[in-house]
N, C-alpha and C positions, 0 to 999 in steps of 0.2 A: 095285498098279499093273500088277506082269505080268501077271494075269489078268481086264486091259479088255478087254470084247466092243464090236466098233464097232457104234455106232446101227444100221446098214441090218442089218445080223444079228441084234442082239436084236431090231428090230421086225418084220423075215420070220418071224420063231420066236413071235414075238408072236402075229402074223395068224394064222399057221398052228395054232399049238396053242390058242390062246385064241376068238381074234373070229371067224373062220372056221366053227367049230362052233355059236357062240350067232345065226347066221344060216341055217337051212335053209330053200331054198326063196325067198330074197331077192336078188335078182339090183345087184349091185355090182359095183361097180371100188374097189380098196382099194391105197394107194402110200404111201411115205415120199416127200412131194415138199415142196417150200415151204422156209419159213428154219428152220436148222438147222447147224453144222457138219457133224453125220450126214451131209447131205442130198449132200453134195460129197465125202465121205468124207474130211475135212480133220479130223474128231475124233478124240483121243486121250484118258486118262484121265484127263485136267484136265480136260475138257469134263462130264465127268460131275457138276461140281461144284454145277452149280447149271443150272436146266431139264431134269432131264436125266431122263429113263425110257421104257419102253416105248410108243413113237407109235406111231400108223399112224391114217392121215385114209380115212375109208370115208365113197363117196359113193353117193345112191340118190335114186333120181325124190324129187320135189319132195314129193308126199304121205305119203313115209314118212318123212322127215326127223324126227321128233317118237319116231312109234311106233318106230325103231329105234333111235334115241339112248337110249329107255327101256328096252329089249330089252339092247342092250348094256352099258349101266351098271349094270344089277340082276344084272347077268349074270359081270363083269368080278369076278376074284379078287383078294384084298388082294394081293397079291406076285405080280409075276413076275422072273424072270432076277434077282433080289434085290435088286429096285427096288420102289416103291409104282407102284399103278397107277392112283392119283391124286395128281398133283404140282403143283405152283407151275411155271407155266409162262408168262415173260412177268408176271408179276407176279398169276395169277388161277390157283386153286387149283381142279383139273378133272381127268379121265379123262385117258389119256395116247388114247382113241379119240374124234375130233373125226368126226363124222357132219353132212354136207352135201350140197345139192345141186350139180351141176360146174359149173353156168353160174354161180352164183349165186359159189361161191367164186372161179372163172376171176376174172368184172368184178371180185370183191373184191384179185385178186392184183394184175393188170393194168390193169382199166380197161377191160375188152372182152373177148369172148367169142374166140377165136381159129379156134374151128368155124365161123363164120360168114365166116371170112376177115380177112384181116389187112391194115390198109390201112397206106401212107406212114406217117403219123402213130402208127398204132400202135406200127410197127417202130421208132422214132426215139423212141417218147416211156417204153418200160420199159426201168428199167435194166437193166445188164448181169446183175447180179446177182440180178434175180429171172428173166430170163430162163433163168441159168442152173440156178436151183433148180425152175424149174419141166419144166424139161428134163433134169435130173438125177435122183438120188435113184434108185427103183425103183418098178417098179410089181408090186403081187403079188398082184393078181385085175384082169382089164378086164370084166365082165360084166355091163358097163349098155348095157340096147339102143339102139341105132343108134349115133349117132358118138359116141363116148365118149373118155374119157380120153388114150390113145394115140392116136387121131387129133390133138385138140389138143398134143399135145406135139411128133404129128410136123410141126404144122405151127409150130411155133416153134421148130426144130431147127437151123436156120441163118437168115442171109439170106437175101433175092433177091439177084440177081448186083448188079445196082446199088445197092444199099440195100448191100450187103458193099464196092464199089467206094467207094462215097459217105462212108461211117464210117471206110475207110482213110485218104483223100484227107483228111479233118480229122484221124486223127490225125497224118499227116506232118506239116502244114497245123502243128500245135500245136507238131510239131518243131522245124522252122523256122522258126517267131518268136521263138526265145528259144535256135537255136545257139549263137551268138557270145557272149551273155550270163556263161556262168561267165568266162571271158579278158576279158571288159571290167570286169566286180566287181573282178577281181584286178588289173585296172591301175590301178584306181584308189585301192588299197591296202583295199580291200574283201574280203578273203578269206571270211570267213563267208557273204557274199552270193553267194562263187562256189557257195562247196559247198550251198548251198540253192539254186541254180540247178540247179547240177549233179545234185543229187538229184530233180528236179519233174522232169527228163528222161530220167533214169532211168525213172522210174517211165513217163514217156510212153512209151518206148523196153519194157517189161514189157508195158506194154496192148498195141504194137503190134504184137510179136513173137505173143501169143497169139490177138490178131485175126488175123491172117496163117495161121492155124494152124488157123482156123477154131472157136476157142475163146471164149465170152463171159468176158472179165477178171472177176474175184469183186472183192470190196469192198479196202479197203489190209490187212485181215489176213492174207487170202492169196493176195495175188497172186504174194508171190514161192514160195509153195507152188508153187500153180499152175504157173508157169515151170518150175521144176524136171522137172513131170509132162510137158515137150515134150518131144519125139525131139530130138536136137540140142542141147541148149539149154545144154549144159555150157559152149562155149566163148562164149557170147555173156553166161553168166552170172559167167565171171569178168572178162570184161571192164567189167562194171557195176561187179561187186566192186570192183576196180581203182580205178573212177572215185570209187566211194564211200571208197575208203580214201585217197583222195591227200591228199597233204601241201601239194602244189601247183598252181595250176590246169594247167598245161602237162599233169602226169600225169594230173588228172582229163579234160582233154581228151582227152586220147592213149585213156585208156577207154572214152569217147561215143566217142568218131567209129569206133572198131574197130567198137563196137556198134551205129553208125548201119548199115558197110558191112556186116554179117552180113545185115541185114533188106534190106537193097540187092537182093543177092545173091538172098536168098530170094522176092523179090517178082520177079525176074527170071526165076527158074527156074519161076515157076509161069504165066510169063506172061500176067500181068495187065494190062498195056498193051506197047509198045513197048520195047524195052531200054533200059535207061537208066544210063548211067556209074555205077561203085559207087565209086569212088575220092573222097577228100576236095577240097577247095579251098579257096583262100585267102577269107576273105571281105571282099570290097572290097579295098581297099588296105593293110586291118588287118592283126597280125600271127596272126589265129584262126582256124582249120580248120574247114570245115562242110562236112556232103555238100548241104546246100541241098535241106533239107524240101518246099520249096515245087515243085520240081520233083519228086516222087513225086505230091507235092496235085493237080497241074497233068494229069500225065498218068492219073492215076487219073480224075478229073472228064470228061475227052476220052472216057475209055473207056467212058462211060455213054451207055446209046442211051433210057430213059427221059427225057421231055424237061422231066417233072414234077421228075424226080430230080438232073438238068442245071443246072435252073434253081435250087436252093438256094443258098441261103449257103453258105458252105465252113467251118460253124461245128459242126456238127455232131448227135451224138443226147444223149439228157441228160445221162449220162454226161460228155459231152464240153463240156455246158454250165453245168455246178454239180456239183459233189461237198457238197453242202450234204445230211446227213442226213434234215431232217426235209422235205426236197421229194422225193427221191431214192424214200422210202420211204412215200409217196403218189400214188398213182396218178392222183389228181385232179390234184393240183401239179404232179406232174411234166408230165402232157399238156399243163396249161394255160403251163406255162415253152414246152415245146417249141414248141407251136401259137404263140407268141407271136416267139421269136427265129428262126422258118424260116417265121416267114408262111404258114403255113399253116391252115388253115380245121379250126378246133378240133370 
């Protein structure tokens, strides 16, 4: 176990000493990007368990996809870093060197080429998480002519300012339909229902903290990796702790609302719209604390000068409208969910 090499090292050493020499004179871009824990640098030596060996995706104009797939693989040694360098991967037994064209795998990841430009619907319809893998990872040759690989990643590298204005505003939006929830479960002698409430908030309260941060949230295995990897995030991370450990809703509450005011604070200092009180409130005449979600949703939405972007539901990007695996992880599905709940022209 102490001597795991993570993915993006064994496969830089890969490219370099292996795939790199059986191409002279072949103009590529070659990266560790797409799914993988490698790919986010979230793998440890469990991961090695199963998919696991020397990657690297090497891409080349469209007419040599064939000839160099076969250059590569006659070429490719039984063993490297003391792995095979043909494995079960995904379920289908191959080279750990996948050779494609970028457009071609781009619409395969996404559903669109992002060199061409990225529209509304683009931005809102892939999840977080391949965006993030597609942005991640490394890249360790770009030598396809004209706009190549690095251009498309720098252009999926953030939002637009409203399309990032727009994704907040839903998640607060998510916040605040379901504050007061864990303290009404528990009144009504429903404790289990609180701490499952409590927990969906949490999690909302991890996405929003890393959106703010200007980070795409990864899937539930690691998000709370992810957190961790913020500046800051120690004291907003025990405050979840807290809520997740309570015995009682009163203390699970007392850990949301510290953690609602943390992101208060930060969405203040970054200012993103107007100031806005970070302090908790009473909700209604009840006896339950909320910073009142909807008022970040409210003045997020205000701050958009897009009027395409203005005009949407306050529902969100897919993400924020199914955590349903098998849509999530379809590029077709997913657009067609999105295009469908934000009316917009598919």
């Amino acid at each position: 176990m102490s001597n795991f090499v993570p993915g993006i090292e064994l496969s830089r050493a890969f490219y370099g000493e292996v795939v790199a020499p059986l191409l002279p004179g072949v103009r590529h871009s070659a990266a560790l990007i797409g799914p993988g824990s490698e790919v986010l640098a979230f793998d440890t030596a469990r991961s090695a368990d199963h998919d696991w060996g020397p990657r690297v995706l090497l891409f080349v104009p469209a007419g040599q996809v064939e000839p160099v797939r076969e250059r590569v693989t006659a070429g490719l040694p039984d063993r490297f870093g003391g792995f095979d360098t043909v494995f079960e991967y995904h379920g289908v037994r191959q080279p750990g060197v996948v050779v494609a064209e970028l457009g071609e795998w781009l619409v395969g990841r996404l559903g669109f080429d992002p060199r061409a430009g990225v529209s509304l619907l683009d931005w809102l319809s892939v999840p977080w998480q391949t965006l993030a893998e597609v942005t991640g990872g490394e890249v360790f040759c770009d030598g396809l002519p004209g706009v190549g690989l690095e251009a498309a990643r720098q252009a999926l590298r953030w939002y637009p300012q409203d399309v990032w204005r727009y994704v907040l505003a839903c998640q607060w939006q998510r916040i605040g339909q379901e504050e007061p929830f864990p303290g009404r479960c528990a009144e009504v002698g429903d404790e289990l229902g609180s701490a499952v409430v409590g927990a969906r908030l949490a999690r909302e309260v991890m996405r929003l903290a890393l959106l703010l941060r200007r980070r795409y949230p990864p899937y539930t295995k690691w998000l709370g990796s992810a957190l961790t990897r913020l500046p800051g995030s120690a004291e907003l991370g025990e405050a979840l702790g807290a809520a997740m450990a309570a015995r009682s809703w009163r203390e699970r509450e007392e850990g949301l609302t510290a953690a609602y005011g943390r992101l208060a604070a930060l969405q203040n200092r970054m200012a993103l719209t107007e100031r806005l009180e970070e302090g908790v409130r009473g909700f209604h005449d009840r006896p339950f604390r909320v910073i009142g979600g909807e008022r970040f949703a409210r003045a997020l939405m205000a701050s958009v000068t897009d009027p395409l972007v203005r005009g949407l539901p306050v529902a969100g990007c897919v993400d924020q409208l199914s955590d349903t695996v098998e849509l999530l992880t379809s590029p077709r599905r997913a657009r067609a969910l999105t295009a469908a709940a934000l009316d917009l022209p598919a």
